[in-house]
N, C-alpha and C positions, 0 to 999 in steps of 0.2 A: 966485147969491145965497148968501151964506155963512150957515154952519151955526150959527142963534141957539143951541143947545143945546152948545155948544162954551165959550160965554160965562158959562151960567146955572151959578150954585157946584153942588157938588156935597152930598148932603144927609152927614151925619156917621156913618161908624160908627156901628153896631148897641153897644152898651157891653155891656162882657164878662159872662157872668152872674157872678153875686155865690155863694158855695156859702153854703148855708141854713144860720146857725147852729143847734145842737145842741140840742133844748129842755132846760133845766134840769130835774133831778127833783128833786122838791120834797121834805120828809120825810115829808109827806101821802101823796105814791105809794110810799116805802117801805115804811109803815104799811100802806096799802090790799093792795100786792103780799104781804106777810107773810100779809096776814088771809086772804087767797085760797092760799096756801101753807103750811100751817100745819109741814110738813115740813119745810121748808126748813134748819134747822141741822141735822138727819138728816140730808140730803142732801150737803150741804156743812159736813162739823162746822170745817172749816180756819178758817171763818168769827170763830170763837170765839176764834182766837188775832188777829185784830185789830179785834174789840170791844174798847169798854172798860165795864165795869159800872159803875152806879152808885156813888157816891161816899157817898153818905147813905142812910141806913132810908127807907125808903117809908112816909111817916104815913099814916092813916086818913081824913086831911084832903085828900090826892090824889084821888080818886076811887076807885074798886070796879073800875074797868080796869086800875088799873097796876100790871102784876107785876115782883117783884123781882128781877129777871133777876140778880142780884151773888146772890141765895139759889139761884139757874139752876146757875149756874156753880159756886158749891161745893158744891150737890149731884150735879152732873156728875163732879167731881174727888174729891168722895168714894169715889165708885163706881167711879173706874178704878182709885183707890187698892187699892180691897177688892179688885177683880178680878187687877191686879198681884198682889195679894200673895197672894190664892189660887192663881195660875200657879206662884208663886215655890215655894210650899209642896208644890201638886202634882209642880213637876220634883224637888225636895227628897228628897221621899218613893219617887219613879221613881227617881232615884239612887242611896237606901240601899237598894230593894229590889235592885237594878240588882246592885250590890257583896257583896249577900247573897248572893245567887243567884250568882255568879262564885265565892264562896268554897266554898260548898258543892256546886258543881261539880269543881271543885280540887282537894277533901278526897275527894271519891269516885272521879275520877280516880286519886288518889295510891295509895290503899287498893286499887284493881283491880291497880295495878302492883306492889303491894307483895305481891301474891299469891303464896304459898311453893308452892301446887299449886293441881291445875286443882279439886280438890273443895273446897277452900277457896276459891279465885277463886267458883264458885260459891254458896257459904254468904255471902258476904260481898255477892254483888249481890243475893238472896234473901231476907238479913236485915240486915246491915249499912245500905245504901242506901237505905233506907226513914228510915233515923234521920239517917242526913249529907244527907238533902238535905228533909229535913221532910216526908217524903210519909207513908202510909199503906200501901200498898202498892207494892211493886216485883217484879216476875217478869221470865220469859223464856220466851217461846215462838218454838220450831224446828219448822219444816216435816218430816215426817215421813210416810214409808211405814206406818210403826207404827201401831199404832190411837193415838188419841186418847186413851182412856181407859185407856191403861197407865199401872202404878203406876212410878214413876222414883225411885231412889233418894232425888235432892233434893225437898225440900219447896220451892215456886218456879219448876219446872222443868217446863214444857208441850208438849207435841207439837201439832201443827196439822197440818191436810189441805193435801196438795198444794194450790198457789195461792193457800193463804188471804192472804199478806201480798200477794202482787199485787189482790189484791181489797179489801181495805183502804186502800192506799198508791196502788194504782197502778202506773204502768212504771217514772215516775222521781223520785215522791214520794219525799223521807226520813222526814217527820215528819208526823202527824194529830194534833192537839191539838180536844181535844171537851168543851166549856164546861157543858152539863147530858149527864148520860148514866146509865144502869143499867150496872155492869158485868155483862164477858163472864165465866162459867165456863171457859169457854177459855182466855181468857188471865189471869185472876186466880184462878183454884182458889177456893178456898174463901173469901179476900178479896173479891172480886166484889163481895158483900153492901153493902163499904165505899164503894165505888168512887161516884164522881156526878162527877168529873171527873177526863181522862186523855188521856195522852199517848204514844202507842204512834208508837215509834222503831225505824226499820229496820238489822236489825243485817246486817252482811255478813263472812262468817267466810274468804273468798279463796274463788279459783275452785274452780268443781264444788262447791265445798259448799252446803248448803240453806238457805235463806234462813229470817232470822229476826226475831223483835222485843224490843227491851225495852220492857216494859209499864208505866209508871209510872200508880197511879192515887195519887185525893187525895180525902176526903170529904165535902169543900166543893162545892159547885157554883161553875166558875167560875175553880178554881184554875188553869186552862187555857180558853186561849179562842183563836179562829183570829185572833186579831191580833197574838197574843204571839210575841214576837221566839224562833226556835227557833234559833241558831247555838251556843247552851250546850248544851243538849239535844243539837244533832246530833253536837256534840264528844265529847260524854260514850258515846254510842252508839257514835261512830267507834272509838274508843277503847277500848271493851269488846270490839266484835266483832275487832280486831284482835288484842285478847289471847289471846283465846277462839281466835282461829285460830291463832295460835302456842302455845300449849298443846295443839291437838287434831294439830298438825303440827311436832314436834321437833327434823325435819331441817332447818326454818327456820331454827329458833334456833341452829343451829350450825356453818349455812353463812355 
């Protein structure tokens, strides 16, 4: 007996699924999502360079809801304005201070080297120094066997206890810059009093000799502060202690 189900059609394809179009968002749910976000251009300020503002003043005749977003926006652009230009002003003024300080590093540089003897080299970082580079007070304090409170020829001129600048500085600190401070009797003699901000720079006069600092203070609080770029400062130190060792060492100079 043959096989009726051989005969009977067969039923159609399953028809392919259809992919669910997208729902449209309405300006209803952008309004609603905004009001539930009120952050939202903080978050994404990018937003703002493809809005567009309104085109007309917002009457009074609008409603009590509708804000001027075109008043949004030029108050936003005011404010970067002002912020730009306060940058502009600040790096401005970080520049000329920037080339002030380079100059008056330069000038006290030149005047160490201009030194005709070492009592003069002396006199000149002691009292000269203070006036080329605007400070209030400038010394020099050297480690010493000596007592401390020996009287030294120069007016400027301090002896220090063994280790005191490793206890200061450290092993391989150059410079300690101190933003509020009392000065040291130590290292400002009778300036001290002046001192409320200071920059105590490690001077190195060649091997086997004792180690030293130059003391700059300033009477402001402030005129030094640990964030202030020291590569002037270290130059002007390197610079001195170099001379000072070729002064205290003659056979240098004429080998």
């Amino acid at each position: 007996m043959a096989d009726r189900r051989r005969d009977q059609p067969r039923p159609p394809p399953d028809p392919a699924p259809v992919a669910a179009e997208p729902q449209a968002i309405s300006s209803r749910d952008v309004v609603a999502y905004l009001r539930q976000h009120p952050d939202f251009l903080d978050r994404h300020p990018e937003a703002l360079r493809i809005l567009h503002p309104p085109t007309r003043n917002v009457g009074s005749d609008s409603g009590d809801d509708v804000v001027d977003f075109q008043h949004f926006l030029l108050d936003r652009l005011r404010r970067d304005l002002v912020r730009v230009n306060t940058e502009h002003r600040a790096l401005l003024a970080t520049s000329r201070g920037n080339l002030a300080s380079q100059g008056r590093i330069h000038k006290a540089v030149v005047a160490i080297l201009a030194a005709s003897s070492f009592e003069t080299l002396l006199q000149i970082v002691t009292t000269d120094l203070a006036v080329l580079l605007d400070m209030d007070v400038v010394t020099i304090a050297v480690e010493s066997a000596a007592s401390p409170t020996a009287r030294l020829p120069v007016n400027g001129l301090h002896l220090l206890k063994s280790g005191t600048v490793e206890q200061l500085l450290g092993d391989d600190r150059t410079a300690l810059l101190s933003a509020d401070v009392h000065g040291d009797p130590a290292l400002f003699g009778s300036g001290a009093g002046l001192v409320r901000s200071q920059a105590l720079l490690r001077l190195s006069f060649g091997r086997g000799a004792p180690a030293g600092l130059l003391c700059i203070g300033a009477r402001k609080p402030g005129r030094f502060h640990p964030g202030l770029g020291t590569e002037l400062l270290t130059f002007l130190a390197r610079a001195l202690g170099i001379t000072i060792g070729q002064w205290l060492n003659p056979a240098r100079l004429s080998s």
